[in-house]
N, C-alpha and C positions, 0 to 999 in steps of 0.2 A: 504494500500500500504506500499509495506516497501524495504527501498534502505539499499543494504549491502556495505558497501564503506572498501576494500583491500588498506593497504598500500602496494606498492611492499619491497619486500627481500631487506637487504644489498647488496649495490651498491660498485664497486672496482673503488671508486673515483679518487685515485692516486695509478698509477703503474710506478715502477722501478724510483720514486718522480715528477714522471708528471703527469699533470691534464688530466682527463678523461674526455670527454665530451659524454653523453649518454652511459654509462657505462655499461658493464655486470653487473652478481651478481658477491662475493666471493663465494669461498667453503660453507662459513657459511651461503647466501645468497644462496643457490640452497639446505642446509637442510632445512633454515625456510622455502622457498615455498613447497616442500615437503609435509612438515607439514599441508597446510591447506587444500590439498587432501580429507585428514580424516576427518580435523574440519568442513567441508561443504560437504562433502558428501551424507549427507542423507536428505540436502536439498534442493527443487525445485526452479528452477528459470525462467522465463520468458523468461531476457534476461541477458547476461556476457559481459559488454563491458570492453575494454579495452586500456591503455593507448598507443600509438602509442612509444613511448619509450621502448628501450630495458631490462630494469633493470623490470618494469610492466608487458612487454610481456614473460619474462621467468618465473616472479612470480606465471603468473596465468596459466602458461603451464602443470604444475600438476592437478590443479585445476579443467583444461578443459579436462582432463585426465579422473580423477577420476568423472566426469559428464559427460562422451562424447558426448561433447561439440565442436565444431568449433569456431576458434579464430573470434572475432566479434571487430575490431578494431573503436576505436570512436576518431579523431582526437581533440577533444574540451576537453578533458581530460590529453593533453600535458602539463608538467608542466611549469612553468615559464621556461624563456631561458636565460642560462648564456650566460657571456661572451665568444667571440671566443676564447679560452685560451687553448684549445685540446693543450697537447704536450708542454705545458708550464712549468717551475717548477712550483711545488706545493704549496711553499711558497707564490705564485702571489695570487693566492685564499683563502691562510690564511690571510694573508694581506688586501686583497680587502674587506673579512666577516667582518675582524677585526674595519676598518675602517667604513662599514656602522652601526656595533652592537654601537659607539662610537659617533655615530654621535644624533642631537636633534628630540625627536620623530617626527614630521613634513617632516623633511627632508627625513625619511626611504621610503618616498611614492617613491624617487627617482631611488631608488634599486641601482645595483651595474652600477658603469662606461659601457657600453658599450654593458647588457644587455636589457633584458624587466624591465619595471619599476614595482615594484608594483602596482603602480594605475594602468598602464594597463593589467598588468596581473591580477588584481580582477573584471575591469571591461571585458576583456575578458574571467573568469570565470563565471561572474554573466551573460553577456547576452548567452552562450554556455549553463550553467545549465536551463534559461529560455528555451531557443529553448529544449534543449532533454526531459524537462519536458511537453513544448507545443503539441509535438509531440507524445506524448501519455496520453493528454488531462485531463493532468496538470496547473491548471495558477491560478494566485495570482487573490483573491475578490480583488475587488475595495475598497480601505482602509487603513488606518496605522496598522493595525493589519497584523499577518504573519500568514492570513487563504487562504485555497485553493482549490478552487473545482477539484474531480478527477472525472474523467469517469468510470474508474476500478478501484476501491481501492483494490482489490485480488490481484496486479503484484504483482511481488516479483523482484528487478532489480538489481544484483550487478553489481559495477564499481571495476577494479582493477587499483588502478592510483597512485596518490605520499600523501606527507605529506599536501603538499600546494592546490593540487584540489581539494584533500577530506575536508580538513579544512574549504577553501572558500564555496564549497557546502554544508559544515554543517551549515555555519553562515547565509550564504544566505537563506537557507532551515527556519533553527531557527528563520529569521530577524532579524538578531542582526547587529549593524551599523558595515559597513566593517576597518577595520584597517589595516596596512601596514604591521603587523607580527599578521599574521593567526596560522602561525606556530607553534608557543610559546605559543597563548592559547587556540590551540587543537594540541597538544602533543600528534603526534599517533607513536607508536613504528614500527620497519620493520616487514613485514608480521601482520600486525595488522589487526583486526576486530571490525567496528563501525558500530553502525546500527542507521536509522531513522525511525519512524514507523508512519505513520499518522493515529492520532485521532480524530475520527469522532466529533464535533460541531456540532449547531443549524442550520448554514447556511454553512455549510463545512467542512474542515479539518483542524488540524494543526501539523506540523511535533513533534513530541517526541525524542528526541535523549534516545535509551533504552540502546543503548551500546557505550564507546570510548575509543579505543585501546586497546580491548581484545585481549590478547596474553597469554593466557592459555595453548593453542594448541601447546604452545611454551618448552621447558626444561628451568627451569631456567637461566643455563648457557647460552642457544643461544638466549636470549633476548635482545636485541641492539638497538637505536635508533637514 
């Protein structure tokens, strides 16, 4: 089995210095989705979900192009939720980042004022990765190990979602203890490509990470992250 996890395109965060909340791409954001038209084209997939998010759903709008494909939207793939700040200065969100990057690691579980917290954004990541893995009979052995018996090990399943869903489901996938900045230590750039591949074991499988943040497909110039 092997999961291709999409970060989406550059996002037009702040316009005319207000905060954007669910964002289109930029210009530069609708060539890097573009781009991964070509770099997955000539590959099969089962199934293409996608993040219910705007800045995900234009990403992978190429993508489902160049595979004609239908948009398969999967709500549990939604990234964390900022604050209600739409239409704010922009300054409020350099400030609010500034503040929680500043703050003692402990405390980041809290996330920003008025959003989803981290800890409930990982634990509503990890039980949504359980369920879309259950459902196509995927589930963790019994054990402190991070093995897993599949039914189909042939699917092929991309997700096209953000920095932070792809992250938590690489860690969760991995089983590595969850932390409150996923972000910073799976570092995937926009329009990125990571893949998890499951390796067959004695009594089941265990995920491989064979790729993270491949941006090849990319020019060097529109590399961004």
């Amino acid at each position: 089995m092997e999961l291709v996890l999409v970060r989406h395109a550059q996002p037009q965060w702040v316009l005319d210095g207000l905060n954007v909340v669910d964002p289109p791409l930029t210009a530069l954001g609708h060539r890097q989705a573009a781009a991964l038209g070509p770099a997955l084209a000539d590959e099969t997939f089962d199934e293409i979900l996608v993040s219910p998010l705007q800045r995900a759903r234009q990403t992978a709008a190429p993508l489902l192009e160049a595979l004609q494909r239908r948009e398969q939207v999967d709500p549990w793939l939604e990234e964390i939720r900022d604050p209600k700040w739409h239409g704010t200065p922009s300054q409020r969100a350099a400030e609010a980042y500034a503040e929680l990057k500043a703050r003692p690691s402990i405390a980041h579980w809290d996330g920003l004022p008025g959003g989803e917290s981290m800890r409930e954004f990982v634990a509503r990541m990890r039980l949504g990765a359980e369920k879309f893995l259950g459902d196509r009979g995927v589930e963790r052995v019994d054990g402190d190990l991070p093995v897993w018996r599949i039914a189909e090990p042939g699917r092929r399943i991309a997700l096209v979602a953000h920095a932070g869903t792809n992250s938590v489901t690489i860690c969760h996938l991995l089983g590595m203890q969850p932390t409150p900045w996923e972000w910073d230590r799976m570092v995937l750039g926009h329009a990125s490509i990571s893949r998890l591949e499951a390796i067959p074991l004695g009594d089941g499988y265990t995920f491989s990470l064979t790729a993270l943040s491949d941006v090849e497909h990319l020019d060097r110039a529109d590399r961004t992250r």
